[in-house]
N, C-alpha and C positions, 0 to 999 in steps of 0.2 A: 246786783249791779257790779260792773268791771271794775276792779279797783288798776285796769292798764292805763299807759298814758295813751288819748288819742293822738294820729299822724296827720296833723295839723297841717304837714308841710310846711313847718320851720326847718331851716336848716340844722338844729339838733337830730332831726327826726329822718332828714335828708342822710346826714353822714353816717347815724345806724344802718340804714338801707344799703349803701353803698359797703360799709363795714361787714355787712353778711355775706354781702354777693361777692367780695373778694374771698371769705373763707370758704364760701361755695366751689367756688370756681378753682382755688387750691386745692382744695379736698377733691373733685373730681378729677384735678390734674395730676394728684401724686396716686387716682385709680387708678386711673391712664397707663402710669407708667410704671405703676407693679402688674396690671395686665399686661403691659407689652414687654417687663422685664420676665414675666412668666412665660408668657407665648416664646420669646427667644430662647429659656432655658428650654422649652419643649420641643421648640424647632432643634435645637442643641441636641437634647438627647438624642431625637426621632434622627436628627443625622447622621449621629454615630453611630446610631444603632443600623442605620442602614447603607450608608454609607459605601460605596463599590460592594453591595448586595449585589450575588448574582443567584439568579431565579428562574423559573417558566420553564424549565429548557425541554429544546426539544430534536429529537434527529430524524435527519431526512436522508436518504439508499440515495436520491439523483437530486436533480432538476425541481424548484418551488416557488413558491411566491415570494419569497426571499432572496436567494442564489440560484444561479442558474448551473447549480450542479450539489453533489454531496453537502449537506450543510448541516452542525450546529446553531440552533436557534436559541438566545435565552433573551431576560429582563436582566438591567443592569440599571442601577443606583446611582447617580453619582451628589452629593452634594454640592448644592448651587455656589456657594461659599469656601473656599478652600484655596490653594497651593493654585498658581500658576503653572502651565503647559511647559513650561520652561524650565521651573524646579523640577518636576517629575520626568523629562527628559535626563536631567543632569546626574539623577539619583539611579533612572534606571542603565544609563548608559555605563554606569560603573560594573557592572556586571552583561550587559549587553553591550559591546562598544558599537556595532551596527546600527541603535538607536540615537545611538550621536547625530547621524546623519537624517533624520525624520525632520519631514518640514511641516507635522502635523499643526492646526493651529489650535483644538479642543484637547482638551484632556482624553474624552472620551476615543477620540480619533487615534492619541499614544497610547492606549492601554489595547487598542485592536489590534494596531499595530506588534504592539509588546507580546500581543497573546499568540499572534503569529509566529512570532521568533521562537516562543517559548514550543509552539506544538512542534515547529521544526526540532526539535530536540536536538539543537546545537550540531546538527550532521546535513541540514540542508535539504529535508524532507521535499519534497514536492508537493506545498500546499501553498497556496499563493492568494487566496480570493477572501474579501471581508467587506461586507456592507454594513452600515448603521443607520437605524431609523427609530421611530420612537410610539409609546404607547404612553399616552397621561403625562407623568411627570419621569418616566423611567426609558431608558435606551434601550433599543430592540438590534442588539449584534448577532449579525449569521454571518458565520463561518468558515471555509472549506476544513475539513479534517479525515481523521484517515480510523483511525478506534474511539469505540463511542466513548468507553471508560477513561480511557485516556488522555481523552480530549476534556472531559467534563471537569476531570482533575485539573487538568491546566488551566482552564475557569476559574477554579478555587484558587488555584495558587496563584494567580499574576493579581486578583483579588485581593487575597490577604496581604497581598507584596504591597499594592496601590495603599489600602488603607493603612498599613503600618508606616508608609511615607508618609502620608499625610495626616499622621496620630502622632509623629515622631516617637515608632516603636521599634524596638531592634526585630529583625527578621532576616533569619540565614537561611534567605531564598535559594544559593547557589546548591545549598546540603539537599532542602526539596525538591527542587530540580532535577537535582542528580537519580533521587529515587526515582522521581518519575521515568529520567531515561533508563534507567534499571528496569522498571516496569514496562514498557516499552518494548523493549529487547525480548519481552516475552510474550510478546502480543504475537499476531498472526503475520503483524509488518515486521517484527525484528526480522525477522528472517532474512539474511542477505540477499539471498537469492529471489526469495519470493517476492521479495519489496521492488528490488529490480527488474521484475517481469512486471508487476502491475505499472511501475513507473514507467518501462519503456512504452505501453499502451497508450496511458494517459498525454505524454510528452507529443506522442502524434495522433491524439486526436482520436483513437481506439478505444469505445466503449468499453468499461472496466468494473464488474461488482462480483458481490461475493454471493456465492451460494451456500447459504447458511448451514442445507440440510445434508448438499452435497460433501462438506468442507473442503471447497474448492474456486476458484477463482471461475468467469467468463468472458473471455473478450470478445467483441461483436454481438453479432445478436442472430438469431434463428438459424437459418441454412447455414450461415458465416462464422458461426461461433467456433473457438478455440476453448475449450475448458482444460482445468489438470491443477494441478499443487505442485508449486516449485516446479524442476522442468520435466514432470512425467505426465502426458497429455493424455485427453479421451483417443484421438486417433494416432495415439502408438499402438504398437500390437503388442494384445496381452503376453502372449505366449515370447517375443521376443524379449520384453522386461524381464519376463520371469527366469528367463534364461539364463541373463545376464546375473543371474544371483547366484548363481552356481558355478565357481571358479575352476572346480574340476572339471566340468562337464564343455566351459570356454575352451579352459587350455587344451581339451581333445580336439576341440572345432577350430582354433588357429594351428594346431599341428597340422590336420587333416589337409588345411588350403594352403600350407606351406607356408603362413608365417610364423616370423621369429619369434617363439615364446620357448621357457624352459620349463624343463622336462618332469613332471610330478604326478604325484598318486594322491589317492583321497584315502586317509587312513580313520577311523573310528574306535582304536584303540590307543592307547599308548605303547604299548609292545608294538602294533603295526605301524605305529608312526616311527616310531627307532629303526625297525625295518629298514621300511623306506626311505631312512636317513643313511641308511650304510649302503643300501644298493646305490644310490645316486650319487650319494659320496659327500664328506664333510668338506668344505662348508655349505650348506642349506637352509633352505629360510622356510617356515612353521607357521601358517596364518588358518582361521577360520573359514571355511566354501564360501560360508553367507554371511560375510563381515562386511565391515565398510567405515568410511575412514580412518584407516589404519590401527583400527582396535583390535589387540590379540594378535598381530604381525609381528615376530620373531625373526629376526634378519642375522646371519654369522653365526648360526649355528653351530659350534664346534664338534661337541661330541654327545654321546648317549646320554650324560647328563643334562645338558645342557638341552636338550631335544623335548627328553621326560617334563622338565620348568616348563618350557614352548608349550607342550601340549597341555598341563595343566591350566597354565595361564587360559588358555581359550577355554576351557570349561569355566573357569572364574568369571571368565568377561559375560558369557554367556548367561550366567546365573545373574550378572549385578542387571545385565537390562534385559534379562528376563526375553533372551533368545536362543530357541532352542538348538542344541547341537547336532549339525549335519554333516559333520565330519573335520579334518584338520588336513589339507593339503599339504604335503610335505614337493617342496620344490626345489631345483639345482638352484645355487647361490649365481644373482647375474651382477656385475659389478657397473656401474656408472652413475650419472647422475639422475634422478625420478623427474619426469616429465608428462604433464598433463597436457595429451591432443586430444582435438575437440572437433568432432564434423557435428554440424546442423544441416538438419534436413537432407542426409548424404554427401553435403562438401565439405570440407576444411574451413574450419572459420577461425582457430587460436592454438597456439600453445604457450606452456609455461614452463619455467625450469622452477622447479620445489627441491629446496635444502631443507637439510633439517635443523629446529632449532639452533641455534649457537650464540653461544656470548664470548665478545673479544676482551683478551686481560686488559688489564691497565695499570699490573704492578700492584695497585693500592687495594681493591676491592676483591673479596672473595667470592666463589662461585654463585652464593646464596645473593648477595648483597646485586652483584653486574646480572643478576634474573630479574632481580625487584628494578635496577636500572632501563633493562629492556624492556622492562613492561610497562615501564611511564611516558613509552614515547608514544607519540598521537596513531601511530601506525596500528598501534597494539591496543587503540581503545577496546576492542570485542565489542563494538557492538554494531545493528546491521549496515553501516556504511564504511566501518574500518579493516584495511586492507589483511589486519595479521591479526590473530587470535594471542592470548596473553599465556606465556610458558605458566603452566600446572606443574608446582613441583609433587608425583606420586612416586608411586614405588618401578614404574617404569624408565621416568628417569635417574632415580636415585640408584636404579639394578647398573642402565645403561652405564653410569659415571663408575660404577664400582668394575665392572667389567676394565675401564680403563684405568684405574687404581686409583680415583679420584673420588673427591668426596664435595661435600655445599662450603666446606669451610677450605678449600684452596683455595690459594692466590693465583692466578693464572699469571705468566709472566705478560709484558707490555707486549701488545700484538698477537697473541697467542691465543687462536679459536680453539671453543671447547665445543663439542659436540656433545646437544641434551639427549638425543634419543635417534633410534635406527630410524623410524619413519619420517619423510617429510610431508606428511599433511599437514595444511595448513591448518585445520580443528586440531593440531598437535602443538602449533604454532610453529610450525614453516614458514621459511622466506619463501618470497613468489618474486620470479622476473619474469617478463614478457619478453616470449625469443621467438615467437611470430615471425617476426622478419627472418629471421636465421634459419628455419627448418630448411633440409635442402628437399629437392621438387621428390625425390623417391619416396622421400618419407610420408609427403603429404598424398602421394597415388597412394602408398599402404592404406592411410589413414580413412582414403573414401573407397578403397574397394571393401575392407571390416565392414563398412559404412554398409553398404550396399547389401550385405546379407542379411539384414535386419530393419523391419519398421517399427526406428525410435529417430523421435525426430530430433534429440539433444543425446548422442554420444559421447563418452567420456574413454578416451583410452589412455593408459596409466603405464609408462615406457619407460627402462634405463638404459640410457644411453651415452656414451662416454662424450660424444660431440653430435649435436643436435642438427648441426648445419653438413655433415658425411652421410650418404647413403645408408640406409640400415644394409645392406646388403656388403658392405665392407665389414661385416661383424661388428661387435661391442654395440649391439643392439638387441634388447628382447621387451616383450612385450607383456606387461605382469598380470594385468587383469581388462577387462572393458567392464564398463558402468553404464547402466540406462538411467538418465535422469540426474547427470552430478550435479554441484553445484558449480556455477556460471562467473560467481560475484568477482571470485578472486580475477578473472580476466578483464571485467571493469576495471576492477582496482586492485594492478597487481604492487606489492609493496613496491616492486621498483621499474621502468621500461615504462613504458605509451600503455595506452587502456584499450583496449577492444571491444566495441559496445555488442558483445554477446548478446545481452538480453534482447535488444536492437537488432541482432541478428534473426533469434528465432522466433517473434512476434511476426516479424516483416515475412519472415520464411513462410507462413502460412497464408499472411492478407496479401502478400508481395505490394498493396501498397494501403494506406490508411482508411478510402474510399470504400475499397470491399469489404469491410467489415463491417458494413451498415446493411440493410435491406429498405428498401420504401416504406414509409412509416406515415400513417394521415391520423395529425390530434386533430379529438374534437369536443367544444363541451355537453354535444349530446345531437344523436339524429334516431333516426325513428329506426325502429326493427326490418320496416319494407325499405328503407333506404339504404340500407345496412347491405340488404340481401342483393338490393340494385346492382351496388357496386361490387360483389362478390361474383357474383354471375357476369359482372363486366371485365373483372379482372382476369376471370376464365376464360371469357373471350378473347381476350390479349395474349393469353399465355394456356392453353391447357394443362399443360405440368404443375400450373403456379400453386402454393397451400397457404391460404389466406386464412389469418389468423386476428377475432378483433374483439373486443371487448367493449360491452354495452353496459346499461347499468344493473339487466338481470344475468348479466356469468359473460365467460368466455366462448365465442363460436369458435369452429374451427370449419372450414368452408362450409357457413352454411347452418353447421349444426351446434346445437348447445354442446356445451364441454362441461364445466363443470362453473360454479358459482363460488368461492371463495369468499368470506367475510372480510379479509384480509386485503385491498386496494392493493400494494404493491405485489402480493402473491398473485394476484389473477395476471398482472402484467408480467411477471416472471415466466408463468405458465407459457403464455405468449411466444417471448424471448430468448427461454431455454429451449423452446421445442426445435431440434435439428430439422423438421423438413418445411417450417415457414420461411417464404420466400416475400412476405408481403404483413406488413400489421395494418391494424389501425386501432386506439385508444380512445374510451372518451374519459375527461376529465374534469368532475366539477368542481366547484370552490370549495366542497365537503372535503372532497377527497383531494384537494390540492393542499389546503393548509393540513389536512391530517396525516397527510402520505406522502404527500408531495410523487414526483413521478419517476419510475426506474430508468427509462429513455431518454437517450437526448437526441435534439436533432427532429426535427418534422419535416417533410417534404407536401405537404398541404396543412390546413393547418381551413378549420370549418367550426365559426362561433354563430349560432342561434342567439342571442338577446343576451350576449354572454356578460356576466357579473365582471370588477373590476379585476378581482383575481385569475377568472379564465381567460379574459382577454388580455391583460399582460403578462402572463406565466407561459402560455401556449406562443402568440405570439412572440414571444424573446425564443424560443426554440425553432420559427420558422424558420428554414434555413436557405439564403439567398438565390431568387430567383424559383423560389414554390408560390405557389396560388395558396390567397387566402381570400376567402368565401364566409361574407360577415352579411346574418340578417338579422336586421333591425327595423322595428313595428314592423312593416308590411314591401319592404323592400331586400333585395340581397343585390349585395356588392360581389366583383369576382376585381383582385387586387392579385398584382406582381411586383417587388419592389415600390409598396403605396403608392401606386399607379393605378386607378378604375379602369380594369379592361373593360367589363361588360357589369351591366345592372339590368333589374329586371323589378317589376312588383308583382306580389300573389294576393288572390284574397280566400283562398283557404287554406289548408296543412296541406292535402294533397295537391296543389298546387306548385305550393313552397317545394314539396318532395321531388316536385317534375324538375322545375327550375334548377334546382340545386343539384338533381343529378346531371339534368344538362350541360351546367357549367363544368360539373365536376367531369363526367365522360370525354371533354374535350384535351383534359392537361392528364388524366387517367395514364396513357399507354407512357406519356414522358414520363410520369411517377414509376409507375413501375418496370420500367427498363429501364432507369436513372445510372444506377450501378452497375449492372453489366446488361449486355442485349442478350435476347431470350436465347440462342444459340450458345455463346457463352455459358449464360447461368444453368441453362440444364446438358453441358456436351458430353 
């Protein structure tokens, strides 16, 4: 038997009860709040630990479910708890002053922003476009960008920048940065020149990607296309490029037509090069046949010694980059100043006046010291959007200076220019003025008759000339070499004078206006193989000449017939794109191949969804482009739409049905599709 007390329900027994249920009730509450004081430490770490995480990523050639063109896709982190929009404005604008002015109001919204800045690599890239949207608990930012590698770095970096603000960690973003734009500089976009030709396409509107296999740029698409690297195009003529490599072989053919060039021999020894130094007579200048930007150029040749240096030097040059010797031009010395004219596509489009290096004394500063000065100014960044390249002190200029009895370690007096080297190419670091406005009219007739012996659609003629704006025909005018394919940049951006939008010149020179660089193009997220063929056979009826090119889900036709099947989404479309004699596409694109590939075209001129998923119908549609038909069936119905307007509808009730239907509509807006861009006359004359 119990020896407990029974609960009688006295109030002894009463305030036990109550006395338990309090320490219950505390004892549950201080579980409570070492569960929740744990759950916080783990919310804690799990934030830090992820914290401006960036993840997923993924790159898109065009047009996606994302951005309606080129895009970085990744996952982004951000913790829910943290710094206000406002601190991380104030921290990044210390190094970005641009982001002072952002009316972002998320955090997430300044770091897209930021990341922009940052891919611009502080020179004002032309990337402009950023969406955010979201997956679970994580942010889903695309991008526009230009290199994949490059871009993904900048991800990391504007990343670790964020999270080091709001860790309160030190991070010397600007030192990172800077690599990156180093990196950069080396990419396929450093290129001045190149970068400036994709950008003048882009800017208007001109289809723009890279041909990976080719390594080479495309602008437009099929019939229309413009391809090449830097400015040496598929329709220059081979044998005219090659020509122009040959400065011996120039200088006989502007003798021949009677322009002004001086007078020289192609030598292959150095005994023949002395030669032809004393027949022509000292002073003479000593360069490479097949050199270029002024490497191995030899200018005031004196004497036999000095000839002998000349001609070794070009074997030298020739061994360091490994190009082989085809001889050493020995030429009469012509005196003035070197001047880069420039026809596109046969006419006159720029010139430039190029000195060479110089730095001005200033009494206090030595030769070495006012180089290092020159080089810190914004002109001389070297990299693809700055106007001057950075003086290299070698043994070229350290010869030059000794020839003048000078050395790194004079003071030049206050005012007093030092000349670094004979050459002014600007890859030497030459100043550039823009004297465009000044050539006088003879010289620009010289410049497009050269022009005119030759299909290169970007000439370079390389002239010294005492005064730019006198007739070359009053003498102190010769003509030193022509170049197929210079570079362009420095006339955008000449260090000093108005910019000349070259690149703008020779883009436009081929499309003569934005429009042409398109052909008729019809997305769709899928039609049948007989309706495929419908419109093929309808589009020949339009056009006999036409070569209709389209892509289904098993490969590429080409009027009609299988081509070829690619595993590869964007390669089948390229196939497409790159071919010079399609005058006409058509795409299909499903929600597989949209998030995976996303699409190489932009721009639809119809634009045909079947029961199309949420990503085919908003990806395709965002590319219809204003005033195209679009032809949507849904269950048992098709809509024909022009600026979301139902022109016509119709119902089927079976595929072949559907297939009449839909070609009907589609045969009606047919002939406007494809005479959109030029009428048939035109496009084949």
């Amino acid at each position: 038997m119990s020896n407990e007390p029974i609960d009688n329900g006295t109030p002894e027994f009463q305030g036990r009860d109550l006395e338990a249920a309090k320490k219950l009730i505390e004892a549950v509450r201080k579980q409570f709040e070492l569960e929740n004081q744990q759950l916080e430490e783990y919310r804690k770490e799990m934030y830090d630990a992820k914290d401006f995480k960036a993840s997923r990523f993924a790159f898109y050639d065009g047009p996606n479910y994302y951005l309606p063109c080129k895009a970085m896709v990744f996952n982004l982190f951000i913790a829910p708890v943290g710094d206000t929009v406002g601190f991380f404005r104030d921290e990044i604008a210390k190094e970005i002053p641009l982001i002072a002015e952002s009316k972002a109001e998320f955090v997430i919204d300044l770091y897209a922003e930021t990341l922009l800045q940052v891919m611009k690599m502080d020179i004002d890239l032309y990337i402009n476009r950023f969406r955010i949207g979201s997956d679970a608990d994580e942010y889903v930012v695309s991008i526009e960008y230009l290199d994949k590698d490059i871009a993904e770095e900048c991800a990391f970096l504007v990343s670790d920048w964020f999270y080091a603000i709001s860790h309160d960690k030190i991070f010397n973003f600007r030192q990172e940065w800077e690599k990156l734009q180093a990196a950069f500089d080396k990419t396929l976009f450093g290129g001045p020149t190149l970068y400036s030709l994709v950008e003048a396409g882009i800017k208007r509107n001109i289809p723009v990607f890279y041909l990976f296999e080719e390594n080479q740029f495309q602008w437009g698409y099929g019939k229309k296309q413009l391809r090449g690297r830097s400015t040496t195009f598929h329709n220059d003529g081979i044998k005219d490029t090659e020509f122009t490599q040959f400065k011996d072989m120039c200088g006989d053919f502007l003798e021949m037509c009677g322009f002004p060039t001086p007078k020289g021999f192609n030598t292959f020894t150095v005994d023949d090069a002395v030669a032809a130094a004393e027949k022509i007579g000292y002073p003479c200048v000593i360069k490479p046949v097949n050199g270029h930007k002024g490497q191995g150029v030899t200018t005031g040749v004196m004497n036999e010694a000095e000839a002998r240096v000349a001609f070794q030097n070009i074997l030298t040059i020739g061994e360091i980059h490994e190009v082989p010797f085809q001889g050493a031009l020995v030429q009469t010395q012509i005196y003035g100043t070197d001047h880069r004219l420039l026809a596109v596509n046969g006419k006159f489009a720029a010139a430039l006046q190029r000195v060479p290096a110089f730095v001005e004394g200033d009494g206090e500063h030595n030769i070495k010291d006012l180089i290092a000065i020159e080089n810190s100014k914004l002109i001389r960044l070297d990299n693809a959007r700055s106007p001057l390249c950075k003086i290299k002190i070698d043994d070229d200029l350290l010869n030059y200076l000794a020839l003048q009895h000078k050395s790194l370690n004079d003071i030049p007096e206050v005012g007093e220019n030092i000349t670094l080297r004979r050459v002014a190419n600007i890859s030497a670091g030459g100043v550039s003025y823009n004297v465009t406005d000044k050539i006088h009219p003879d010289n620009i007739r010289l410049v497009e008759d050269i022009a005119s012996y030759l299909t290169i659609r970007d000439l370079g003629i390389d002239v010294l000339a005492a005064d730019i704006s006198k007739s070359w025909r009053e003498g102190d005018f010769g003509i030193i070499e022509i170049n197929a394919g210079p570079g362009v940049f420095m006339h955008l951006a000449p260090a000093y004078g108005g910019s000349i939008d070259v690149p703008g010149k020779i883009i436009m020179s081929h499309f003569g206006k934005p429009e042409n660089s398109r052909i008729p193009i019809i997305a769709t997220n899928g039609i049948s193989t007989a309706l495929a063929k419908r419109i093929n056979e309808s589009i020949h009826d339009i056009d006999k000449n036409a070569f209709f090119g389209y892509l289904l889900n098993d490969g590429v036709y080409f009027n009609g017939e299988l081509f070829h099947n690619n595993p590869d989404h964007t390669q089948n479309e390229k196939m497409i794109l790159r071919k010079p004699q399609v005058s006409a596409a058509l795409f299909t694109e499903t929600k597989d191949n949209i998030y995976d590939y996303g699409m190489l075209f932009e721009g639809a001129d119809m634009v045909i969804l079947d029961e199309p998923a949420p990503a085919e119908e908003d990806t395709l549609t965002e590319q219809l482009l204003p005033l195209s038909p679009l032809l949507v069936v849904k269950e048992n119905t098709i809509e024909l739409k022009i600026d979301n307007e139902v022109i016509e509808s119709a119902t089927f009730e079976s595929p072949e049905q559907k297939d009449d239907i839909l070609f009907s509509f589609i045969e009606k807006h047919l002939k406007d599709v494809v005479c959109r861009y030029n009428d048939i006359e035109k496009l084949h004359g």
